[in-house]
FITOR-410928 format. One record per atom (N, C-alpha, C): atom name; x, y, z. Coordinates in nm, 2 decimals, padded with zeros to 4 digits. Layout:
r atomo: CA | east: X | north: Y | up: Z
...
END
This chain:
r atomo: N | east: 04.10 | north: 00.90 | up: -05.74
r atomo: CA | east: 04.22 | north: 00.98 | up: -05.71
r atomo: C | east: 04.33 | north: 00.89 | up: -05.66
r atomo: N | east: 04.47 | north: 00.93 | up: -05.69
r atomo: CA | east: 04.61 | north: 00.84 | up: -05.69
r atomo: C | east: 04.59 | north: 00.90 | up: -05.54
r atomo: N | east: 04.71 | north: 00.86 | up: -05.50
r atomo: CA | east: 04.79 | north: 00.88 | up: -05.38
r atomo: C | east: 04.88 | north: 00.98 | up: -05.46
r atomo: N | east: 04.88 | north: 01.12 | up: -05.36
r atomo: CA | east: 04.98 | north: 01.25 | up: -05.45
r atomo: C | east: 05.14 | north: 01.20 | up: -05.44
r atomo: N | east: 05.20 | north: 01.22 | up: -05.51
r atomo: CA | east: 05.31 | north: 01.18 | up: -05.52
r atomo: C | east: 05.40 | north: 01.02 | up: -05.49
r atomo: N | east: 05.30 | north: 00.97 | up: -05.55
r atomo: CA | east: 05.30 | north: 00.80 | up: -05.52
r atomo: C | east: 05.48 | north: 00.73 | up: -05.58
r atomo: N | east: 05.48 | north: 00.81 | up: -05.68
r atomo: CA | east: 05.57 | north: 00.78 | up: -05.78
r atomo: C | east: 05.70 | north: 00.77 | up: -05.68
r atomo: N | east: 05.74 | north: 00.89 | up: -05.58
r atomo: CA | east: 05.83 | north: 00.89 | up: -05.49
r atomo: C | east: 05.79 | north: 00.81 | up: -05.36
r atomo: N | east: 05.67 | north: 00.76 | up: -05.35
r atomo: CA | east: 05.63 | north: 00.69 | up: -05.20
r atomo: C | east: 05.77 | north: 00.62 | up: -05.14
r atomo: N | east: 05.72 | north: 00.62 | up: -05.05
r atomo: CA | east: 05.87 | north: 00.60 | up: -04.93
r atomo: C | east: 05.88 | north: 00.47 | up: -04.87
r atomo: N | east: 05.89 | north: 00.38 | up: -04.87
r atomo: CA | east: 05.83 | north: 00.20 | up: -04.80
r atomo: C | east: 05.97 | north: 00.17 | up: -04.79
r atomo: N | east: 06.00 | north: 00.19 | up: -04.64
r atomo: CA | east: 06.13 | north: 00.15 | up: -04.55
r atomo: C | east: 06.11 | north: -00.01 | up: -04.50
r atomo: N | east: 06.26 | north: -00.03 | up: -04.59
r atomo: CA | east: 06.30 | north: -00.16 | up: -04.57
r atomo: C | east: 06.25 | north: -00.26 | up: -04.41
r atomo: N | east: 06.30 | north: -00.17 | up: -04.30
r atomo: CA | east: 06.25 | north: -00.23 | up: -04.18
r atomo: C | east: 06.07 | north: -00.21 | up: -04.18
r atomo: N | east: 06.03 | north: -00.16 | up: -04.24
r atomo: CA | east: 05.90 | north: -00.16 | up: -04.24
r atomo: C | east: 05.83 | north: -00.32 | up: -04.30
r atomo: N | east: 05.87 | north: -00.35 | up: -04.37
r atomo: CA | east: 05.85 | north: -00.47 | up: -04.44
r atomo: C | east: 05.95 | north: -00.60 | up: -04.34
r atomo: N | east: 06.11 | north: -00.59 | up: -04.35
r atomo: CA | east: 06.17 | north: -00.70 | up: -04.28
r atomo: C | east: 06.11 | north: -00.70 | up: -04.11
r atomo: N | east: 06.10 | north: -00.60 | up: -04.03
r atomo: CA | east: 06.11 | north: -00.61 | up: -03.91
r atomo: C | east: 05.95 | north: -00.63 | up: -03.83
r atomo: N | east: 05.85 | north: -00.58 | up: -03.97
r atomo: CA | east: 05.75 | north: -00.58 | up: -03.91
r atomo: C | east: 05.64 | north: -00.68 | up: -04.01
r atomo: N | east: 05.64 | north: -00.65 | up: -04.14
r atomo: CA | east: 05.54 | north: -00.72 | up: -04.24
r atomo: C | east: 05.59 | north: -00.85 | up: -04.27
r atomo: N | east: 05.70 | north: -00.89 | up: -04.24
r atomo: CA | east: 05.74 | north: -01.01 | up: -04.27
r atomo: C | east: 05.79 | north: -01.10 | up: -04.10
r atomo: N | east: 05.80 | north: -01.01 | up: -04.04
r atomo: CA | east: 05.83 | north: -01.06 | up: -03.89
r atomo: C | east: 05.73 | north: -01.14 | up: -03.86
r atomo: N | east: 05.74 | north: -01.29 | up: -03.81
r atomo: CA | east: 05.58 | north: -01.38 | up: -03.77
r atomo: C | east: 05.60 | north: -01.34 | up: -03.60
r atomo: N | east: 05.77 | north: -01.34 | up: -03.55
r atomo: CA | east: 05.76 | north: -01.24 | up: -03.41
r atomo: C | east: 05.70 | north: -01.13 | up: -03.41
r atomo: N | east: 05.64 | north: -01.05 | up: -03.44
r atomo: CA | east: 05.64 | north: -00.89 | up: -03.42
r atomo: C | east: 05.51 | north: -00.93 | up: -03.33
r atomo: N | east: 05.52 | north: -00.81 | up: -03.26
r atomo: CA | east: 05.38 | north: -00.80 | up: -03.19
r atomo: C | east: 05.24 | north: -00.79 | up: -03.25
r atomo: N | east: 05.26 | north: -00.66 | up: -03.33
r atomo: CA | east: 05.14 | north: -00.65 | up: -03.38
r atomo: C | east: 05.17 | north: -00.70 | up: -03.51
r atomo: N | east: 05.26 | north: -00.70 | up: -03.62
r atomo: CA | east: 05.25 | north: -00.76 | up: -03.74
r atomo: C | east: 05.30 | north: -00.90 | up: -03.76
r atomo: N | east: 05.32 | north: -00.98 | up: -03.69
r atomo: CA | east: 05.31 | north: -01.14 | up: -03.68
r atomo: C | east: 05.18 | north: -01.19 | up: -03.75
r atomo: N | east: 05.10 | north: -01.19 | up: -03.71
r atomo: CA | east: 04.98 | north: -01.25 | up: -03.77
r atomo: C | east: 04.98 | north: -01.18 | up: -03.94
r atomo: N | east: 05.02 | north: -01.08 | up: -03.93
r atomo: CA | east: 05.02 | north: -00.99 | up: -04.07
r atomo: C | east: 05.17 | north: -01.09 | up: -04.17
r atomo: N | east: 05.25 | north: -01.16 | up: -04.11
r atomo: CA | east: 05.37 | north: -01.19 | up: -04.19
r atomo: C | east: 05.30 | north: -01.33 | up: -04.19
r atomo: N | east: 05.24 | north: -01.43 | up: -04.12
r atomo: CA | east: 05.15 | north: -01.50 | up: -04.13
r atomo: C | east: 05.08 | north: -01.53 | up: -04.21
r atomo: N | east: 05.01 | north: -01.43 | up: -04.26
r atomo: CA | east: 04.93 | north: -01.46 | up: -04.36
r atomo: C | east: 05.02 | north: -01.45 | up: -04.53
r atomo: N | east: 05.08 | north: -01.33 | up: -04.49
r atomo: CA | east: 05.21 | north: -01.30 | up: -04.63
r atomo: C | east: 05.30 | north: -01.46 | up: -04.66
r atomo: N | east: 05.31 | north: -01.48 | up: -04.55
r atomo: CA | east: 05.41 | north: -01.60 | up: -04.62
r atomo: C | east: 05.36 | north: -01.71 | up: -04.68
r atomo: N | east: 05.22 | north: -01.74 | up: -04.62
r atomo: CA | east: 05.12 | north: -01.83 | up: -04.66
r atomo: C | east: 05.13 | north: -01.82 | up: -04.82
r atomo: N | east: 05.14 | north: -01.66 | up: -04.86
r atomo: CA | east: 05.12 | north: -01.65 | up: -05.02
r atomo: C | east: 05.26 | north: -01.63 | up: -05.07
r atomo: N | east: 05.33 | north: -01.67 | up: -05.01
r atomo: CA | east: 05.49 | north: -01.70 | up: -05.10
r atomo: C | east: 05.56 | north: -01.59 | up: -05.05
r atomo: N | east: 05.55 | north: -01.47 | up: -04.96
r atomo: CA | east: 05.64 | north: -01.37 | up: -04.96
r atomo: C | east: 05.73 | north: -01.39 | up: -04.85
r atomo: N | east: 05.84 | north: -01.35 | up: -04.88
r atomo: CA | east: 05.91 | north: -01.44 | up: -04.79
r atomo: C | east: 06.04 | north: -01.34 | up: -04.71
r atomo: N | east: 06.09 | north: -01.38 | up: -04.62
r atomo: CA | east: 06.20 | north: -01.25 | up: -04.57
r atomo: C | east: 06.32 | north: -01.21 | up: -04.62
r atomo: N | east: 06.36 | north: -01.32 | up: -04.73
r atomo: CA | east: 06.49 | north: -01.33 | up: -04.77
r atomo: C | east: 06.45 | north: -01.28 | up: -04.93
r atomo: N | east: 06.34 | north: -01.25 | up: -04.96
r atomo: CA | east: 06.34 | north: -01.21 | up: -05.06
r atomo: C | east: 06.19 | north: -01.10 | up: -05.05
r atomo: N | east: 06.24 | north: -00.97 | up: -04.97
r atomo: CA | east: 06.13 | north: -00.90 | up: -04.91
r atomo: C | east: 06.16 | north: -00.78 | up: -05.01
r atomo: N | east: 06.18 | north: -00.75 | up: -05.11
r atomo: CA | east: 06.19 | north: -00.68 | up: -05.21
r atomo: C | east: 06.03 | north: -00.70 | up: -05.31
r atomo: N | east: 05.98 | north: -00.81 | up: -05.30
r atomo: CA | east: 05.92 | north: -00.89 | up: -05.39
r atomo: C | east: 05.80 | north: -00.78 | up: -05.35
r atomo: N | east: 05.79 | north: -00.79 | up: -05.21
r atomo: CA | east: 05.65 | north: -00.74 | up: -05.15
r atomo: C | east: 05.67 | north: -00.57 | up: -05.17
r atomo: N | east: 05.75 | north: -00.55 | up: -05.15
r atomo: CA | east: 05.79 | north: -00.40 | up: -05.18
r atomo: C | east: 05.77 | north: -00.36 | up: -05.33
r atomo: N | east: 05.79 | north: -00.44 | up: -05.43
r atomo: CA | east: 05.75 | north: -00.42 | up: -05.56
r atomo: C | east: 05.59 | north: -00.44 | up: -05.58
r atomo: N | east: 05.57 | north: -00.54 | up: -05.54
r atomo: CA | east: 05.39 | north: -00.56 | up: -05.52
r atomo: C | east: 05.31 | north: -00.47 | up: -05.48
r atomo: N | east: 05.35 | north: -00.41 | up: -05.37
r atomo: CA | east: 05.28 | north: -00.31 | up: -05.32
r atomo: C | east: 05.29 | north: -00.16 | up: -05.39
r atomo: N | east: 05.40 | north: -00.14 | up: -05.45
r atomo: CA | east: 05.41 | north: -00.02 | up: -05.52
r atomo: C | east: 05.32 | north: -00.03 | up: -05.66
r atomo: N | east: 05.32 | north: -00.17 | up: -05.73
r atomo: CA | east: 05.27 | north: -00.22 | up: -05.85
r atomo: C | east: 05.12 | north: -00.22 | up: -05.87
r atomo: N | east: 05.05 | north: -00.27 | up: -05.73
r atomo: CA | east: 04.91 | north: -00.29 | up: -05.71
r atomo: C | east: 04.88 | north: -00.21 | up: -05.63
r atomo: N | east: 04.89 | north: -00.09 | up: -05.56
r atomo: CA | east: 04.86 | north: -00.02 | up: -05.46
r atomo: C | east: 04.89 | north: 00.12 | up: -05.52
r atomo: N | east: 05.01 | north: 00.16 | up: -05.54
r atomo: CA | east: 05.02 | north: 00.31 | up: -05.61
r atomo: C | east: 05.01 | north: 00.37 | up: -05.68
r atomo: N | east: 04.94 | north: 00.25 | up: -05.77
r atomo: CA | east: 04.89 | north: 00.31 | up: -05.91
r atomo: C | east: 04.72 | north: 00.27 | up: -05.86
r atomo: N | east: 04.67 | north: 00.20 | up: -05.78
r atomo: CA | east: 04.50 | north: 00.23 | up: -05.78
r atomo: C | east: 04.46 | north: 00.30 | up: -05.69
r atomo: N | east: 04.34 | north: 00.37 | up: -05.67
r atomo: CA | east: 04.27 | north: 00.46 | up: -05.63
r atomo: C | east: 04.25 | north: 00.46 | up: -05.51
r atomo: N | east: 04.23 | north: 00.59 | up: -05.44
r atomo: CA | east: 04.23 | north: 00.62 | up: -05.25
r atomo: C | east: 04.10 | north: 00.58 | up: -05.22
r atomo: N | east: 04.08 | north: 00.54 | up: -05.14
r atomo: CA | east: 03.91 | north: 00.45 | up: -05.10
r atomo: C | east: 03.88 | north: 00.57 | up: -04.97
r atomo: N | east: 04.00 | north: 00.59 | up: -04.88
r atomo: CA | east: 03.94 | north: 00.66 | up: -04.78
r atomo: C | east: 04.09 | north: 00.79 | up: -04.75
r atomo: N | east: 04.04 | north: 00.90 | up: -04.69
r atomo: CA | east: 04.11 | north: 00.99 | up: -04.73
r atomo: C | east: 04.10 | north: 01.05 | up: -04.59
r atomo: N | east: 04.18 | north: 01.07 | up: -04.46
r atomo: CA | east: 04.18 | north: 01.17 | up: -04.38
r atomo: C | east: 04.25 | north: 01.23 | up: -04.26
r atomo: N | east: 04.23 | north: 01.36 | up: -04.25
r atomo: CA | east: 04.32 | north: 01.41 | up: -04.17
r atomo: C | east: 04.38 | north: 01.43 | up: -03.99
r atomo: N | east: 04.49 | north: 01.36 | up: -03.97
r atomo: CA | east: 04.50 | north: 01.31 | up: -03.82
r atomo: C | east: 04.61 | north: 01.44 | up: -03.79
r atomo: N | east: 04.66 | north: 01.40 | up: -03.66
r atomo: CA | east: 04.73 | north: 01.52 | up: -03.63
r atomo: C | east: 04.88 | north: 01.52 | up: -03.67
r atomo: N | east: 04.90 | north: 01.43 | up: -03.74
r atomo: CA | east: 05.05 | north: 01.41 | up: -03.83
r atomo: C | east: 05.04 | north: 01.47 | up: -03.95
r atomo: N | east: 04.95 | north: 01.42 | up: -04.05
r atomo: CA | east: 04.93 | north: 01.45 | up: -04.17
r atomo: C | east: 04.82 | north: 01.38 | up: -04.24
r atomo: N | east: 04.83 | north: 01.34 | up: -04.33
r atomo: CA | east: 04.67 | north: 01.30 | up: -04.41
r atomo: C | east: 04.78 | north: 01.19 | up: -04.44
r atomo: N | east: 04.63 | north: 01.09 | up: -04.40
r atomo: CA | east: 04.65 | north: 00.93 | up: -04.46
r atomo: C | east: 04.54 | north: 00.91 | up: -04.57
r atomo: N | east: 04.59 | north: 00.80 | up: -04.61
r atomo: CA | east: 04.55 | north: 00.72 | up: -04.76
r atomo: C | east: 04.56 | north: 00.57 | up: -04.73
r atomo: N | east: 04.41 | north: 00.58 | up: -04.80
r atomo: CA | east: 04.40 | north: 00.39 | up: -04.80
r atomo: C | east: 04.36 | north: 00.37 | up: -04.90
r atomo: N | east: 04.44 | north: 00.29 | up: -04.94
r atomo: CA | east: 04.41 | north: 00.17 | up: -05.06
r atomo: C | east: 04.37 | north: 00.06 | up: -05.04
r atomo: N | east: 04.30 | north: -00.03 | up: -05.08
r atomo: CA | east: 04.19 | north: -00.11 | up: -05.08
r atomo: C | east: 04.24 | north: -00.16 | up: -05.23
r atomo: N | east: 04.31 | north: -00.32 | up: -05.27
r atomo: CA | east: 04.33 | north: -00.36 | up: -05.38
r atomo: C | east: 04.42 | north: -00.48 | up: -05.38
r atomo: N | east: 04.37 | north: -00.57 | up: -05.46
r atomo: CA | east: 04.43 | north: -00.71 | up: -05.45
r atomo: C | east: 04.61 | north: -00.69 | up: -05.49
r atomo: N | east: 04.70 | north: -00.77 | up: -05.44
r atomo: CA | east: 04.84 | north: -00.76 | up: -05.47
r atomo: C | east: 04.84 | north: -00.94 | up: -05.56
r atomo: N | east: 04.89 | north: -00.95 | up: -05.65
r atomo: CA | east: 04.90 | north: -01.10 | up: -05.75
r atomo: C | east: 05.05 | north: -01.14 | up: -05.66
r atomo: N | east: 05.04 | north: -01.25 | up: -05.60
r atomo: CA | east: 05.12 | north: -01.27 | up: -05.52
r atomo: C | east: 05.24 | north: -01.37 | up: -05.58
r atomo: N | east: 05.34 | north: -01.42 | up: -05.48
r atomo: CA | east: 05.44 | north: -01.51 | up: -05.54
r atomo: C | east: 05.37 | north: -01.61 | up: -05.58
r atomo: N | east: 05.25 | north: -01.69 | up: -05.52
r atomo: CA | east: 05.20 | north: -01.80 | up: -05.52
r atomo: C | east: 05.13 | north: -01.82 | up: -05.63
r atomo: N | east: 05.11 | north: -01.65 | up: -05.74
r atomo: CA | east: 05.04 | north: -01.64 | up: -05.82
r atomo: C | east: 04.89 | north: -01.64 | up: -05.81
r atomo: N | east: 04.86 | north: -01.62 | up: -05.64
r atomo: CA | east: 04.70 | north: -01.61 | up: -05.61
r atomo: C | east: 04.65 | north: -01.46 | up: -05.60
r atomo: N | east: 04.58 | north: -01.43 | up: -05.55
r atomo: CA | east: 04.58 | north: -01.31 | up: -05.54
r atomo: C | east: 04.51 | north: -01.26 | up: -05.37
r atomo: N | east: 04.57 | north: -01.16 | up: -05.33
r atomo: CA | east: 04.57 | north: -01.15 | up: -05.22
r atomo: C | east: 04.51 | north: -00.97 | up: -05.16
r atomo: N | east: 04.39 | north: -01.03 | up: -05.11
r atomo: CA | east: 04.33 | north: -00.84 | up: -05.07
r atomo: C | east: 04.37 | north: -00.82 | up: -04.98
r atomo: N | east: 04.45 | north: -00.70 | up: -04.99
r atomo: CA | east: 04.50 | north: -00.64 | up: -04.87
r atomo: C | east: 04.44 | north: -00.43 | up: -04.85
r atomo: N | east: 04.50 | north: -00.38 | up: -04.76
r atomo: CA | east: 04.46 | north: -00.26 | up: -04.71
r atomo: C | east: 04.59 | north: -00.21 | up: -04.69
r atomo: N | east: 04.60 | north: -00.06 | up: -04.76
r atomo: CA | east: 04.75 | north: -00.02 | up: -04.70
r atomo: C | east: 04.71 | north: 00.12 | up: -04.68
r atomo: N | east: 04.78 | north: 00.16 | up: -04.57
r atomo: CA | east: 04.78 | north: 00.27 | up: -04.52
r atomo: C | east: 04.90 | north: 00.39 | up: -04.53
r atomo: N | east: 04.90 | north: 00.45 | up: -04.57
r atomo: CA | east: 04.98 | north: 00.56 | up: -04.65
r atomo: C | east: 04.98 | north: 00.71 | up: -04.55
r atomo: N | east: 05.10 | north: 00.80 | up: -04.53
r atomo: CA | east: 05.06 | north: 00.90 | up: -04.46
r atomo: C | east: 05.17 | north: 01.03 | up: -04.53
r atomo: N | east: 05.11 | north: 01.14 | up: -04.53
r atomo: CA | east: 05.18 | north: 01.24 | up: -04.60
r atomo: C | east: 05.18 | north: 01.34 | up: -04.47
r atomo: N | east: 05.30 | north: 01.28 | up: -04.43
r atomo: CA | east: 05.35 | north: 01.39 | up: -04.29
r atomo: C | east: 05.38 | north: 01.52 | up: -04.29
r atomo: N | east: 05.29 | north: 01.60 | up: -04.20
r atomo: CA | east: 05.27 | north: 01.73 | up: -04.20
r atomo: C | east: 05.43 | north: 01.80 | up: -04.27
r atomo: N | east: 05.46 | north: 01.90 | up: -04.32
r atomo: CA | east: 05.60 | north: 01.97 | up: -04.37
r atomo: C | east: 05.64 | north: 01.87 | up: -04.45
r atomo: N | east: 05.60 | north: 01.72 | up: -04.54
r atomo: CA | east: 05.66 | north: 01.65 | up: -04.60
r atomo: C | east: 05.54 | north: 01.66 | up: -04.75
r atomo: N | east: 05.61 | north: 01.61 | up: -04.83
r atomo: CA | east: 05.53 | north: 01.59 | up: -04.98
r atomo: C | east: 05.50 | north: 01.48 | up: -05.01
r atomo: N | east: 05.59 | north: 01.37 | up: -04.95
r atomo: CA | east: 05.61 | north: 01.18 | up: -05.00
r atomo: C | east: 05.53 | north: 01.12 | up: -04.90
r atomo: N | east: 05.46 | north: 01.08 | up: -04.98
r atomo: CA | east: 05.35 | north: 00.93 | up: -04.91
r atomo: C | east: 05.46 | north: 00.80 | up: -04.84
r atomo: N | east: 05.45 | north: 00.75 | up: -04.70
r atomo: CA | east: 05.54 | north: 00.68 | up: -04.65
r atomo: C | east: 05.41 | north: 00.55 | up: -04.62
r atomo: N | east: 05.43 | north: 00.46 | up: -04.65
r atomo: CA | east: 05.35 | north: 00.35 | up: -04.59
r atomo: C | east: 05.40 | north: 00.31 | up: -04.40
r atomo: N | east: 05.23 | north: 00.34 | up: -04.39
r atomo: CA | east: 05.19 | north: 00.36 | up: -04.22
r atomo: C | east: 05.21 | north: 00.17 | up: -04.22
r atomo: N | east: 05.11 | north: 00.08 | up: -04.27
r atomo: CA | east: 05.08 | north: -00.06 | up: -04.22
r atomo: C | east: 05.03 | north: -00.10 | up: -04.39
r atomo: N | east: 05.02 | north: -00.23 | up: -04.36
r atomo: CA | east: 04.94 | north: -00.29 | up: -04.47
r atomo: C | east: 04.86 | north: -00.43 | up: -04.41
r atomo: N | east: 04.75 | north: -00.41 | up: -04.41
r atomo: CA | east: 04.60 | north: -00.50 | up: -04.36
r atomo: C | east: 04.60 | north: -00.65 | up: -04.45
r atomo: N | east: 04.62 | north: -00.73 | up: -04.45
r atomo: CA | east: 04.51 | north: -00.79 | up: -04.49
r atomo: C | east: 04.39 | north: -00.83 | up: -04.51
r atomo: N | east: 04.29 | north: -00.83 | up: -04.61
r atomo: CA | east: 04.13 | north: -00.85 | up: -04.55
r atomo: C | east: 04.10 | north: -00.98 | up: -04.58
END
């Protein structure tokens, strides 16, 4: 199964510059850490936004369930990176209660 309405998924800019690409952030520092290791970079944070829509929204939900916001979605699937390596990551997706569009919660690396 896709992620319902992937095609519209939602992946806010500050989500990526201020947090997935931040090596400050509190909790996603170690997470921008390992991204830039594979070439993704902040000045060109479109790249990872494409990636993630390319390798993630089109493959299949691994875990599926419901919290008191709305139902999340995880994907589980390699992103082909700038470095041209490939990179397994986890992304977390949430379809908030009264909303239709999948908005990306985080994305893991494993």
């Amino acid at each position: 199964m896709k992620i319902p309405n992937s095609d519209r998924a939602i992946i806010e800019q500050a989500k990526i510059t201020e947090y997935l690409l931040n090596t400050k952030h509190k909790r996603g520092g170690s997470k921008a850490k390992v991204l830039l290791q594979f070439g993704y970079l902040l000045e060109n944070w479109q790249q990872l936004e494409s990636d993630i829509r390319k390798f993630h929204l089109t493959a299949d939900v691994d875990i599926i369930r419901k919290t008191a916001y709305g139902v999340r979605y995880e994907v589980r699937a390699a992103l082909l990176t700038p470095s041209s390596k490939q990179l397994f990551v986890r992304t977390v997706w949430q379809i908030d209660i009264g909303t239709h569009l999948p908005r990306l919660i985080t994305l893991i690396p494993n």
